[in-house]
Steps between C-alpha positions, in 0.01 A plus 500: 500500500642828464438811636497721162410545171720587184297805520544565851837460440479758195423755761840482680725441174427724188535206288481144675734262402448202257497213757282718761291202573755334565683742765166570686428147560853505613484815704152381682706182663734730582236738681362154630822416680524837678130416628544157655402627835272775473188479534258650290157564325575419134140668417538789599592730270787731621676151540444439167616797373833463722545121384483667149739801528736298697483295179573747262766655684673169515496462109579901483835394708611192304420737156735776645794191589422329215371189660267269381397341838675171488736585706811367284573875375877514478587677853819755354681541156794696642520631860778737562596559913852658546744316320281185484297390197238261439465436181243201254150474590395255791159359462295378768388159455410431879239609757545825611785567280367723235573889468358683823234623237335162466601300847225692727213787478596832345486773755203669328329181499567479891404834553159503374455171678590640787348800467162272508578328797582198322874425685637459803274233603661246719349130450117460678318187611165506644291365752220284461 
């Protein structure tokens, strides 16, 4: 399931891009991993609008790194620090080892969840 539409998604970029079906079904588990604890009305509608402008944002991100969501984007082509160089392009391949643009939730994206009261949640069991 994802959280946007193509045309939502036209809203944030000027021109979405080719595979944008692809990167919002991508960006919506992404979204869904930042909500594993939170607890939440997914009717209502200002949570809907947050689950889809978190979304967005996260597809705006990987657009402006040039990341397609995978998560295998190469992490550097040539890193200059002092006198040391790191040069070739280093791919991901592994969990959590993709460019920082693909291996969690865009800032934006985390700020407009947050900004709904949608993190921060510690785990919750309930009574019966």
């Amino acid at each position: 399931m994802t959280y946007a539409t193509v045309d939502d998604l036209a809203a944030y970029l000027s021109t979405p891009p080719t595979n944008a079906h692809l990167l919002l079904t991508r960006a919506s588990r992404v979204v869904d991993q930042a909500l594993l604890c939170a607890v939440y009305d997914p009717d209502d509608a200002a949570v809907q609008t947050a689950l889809r402008d978190a979304t967005c944002e996260q597809v705006a991100a990987w657009a402006t790194a040039g990341e397609d969501g995978s998560g295998v984007t190469p992490i550097y082509s040539t890193v200059t620090i002092g006198s040391v160089t790191l040069g070739g392009r280093s791919s991901g391949g592994g969990t959590n080892s993709g460019s920082a643009a693909s291996s969690g939730l865009a800032p934006q994206a985390y700020a407009v969840l947050q900004a709904a009261g949608l993190t921060g949640h510690a785990p919750q069991t309930w009574s019966c």
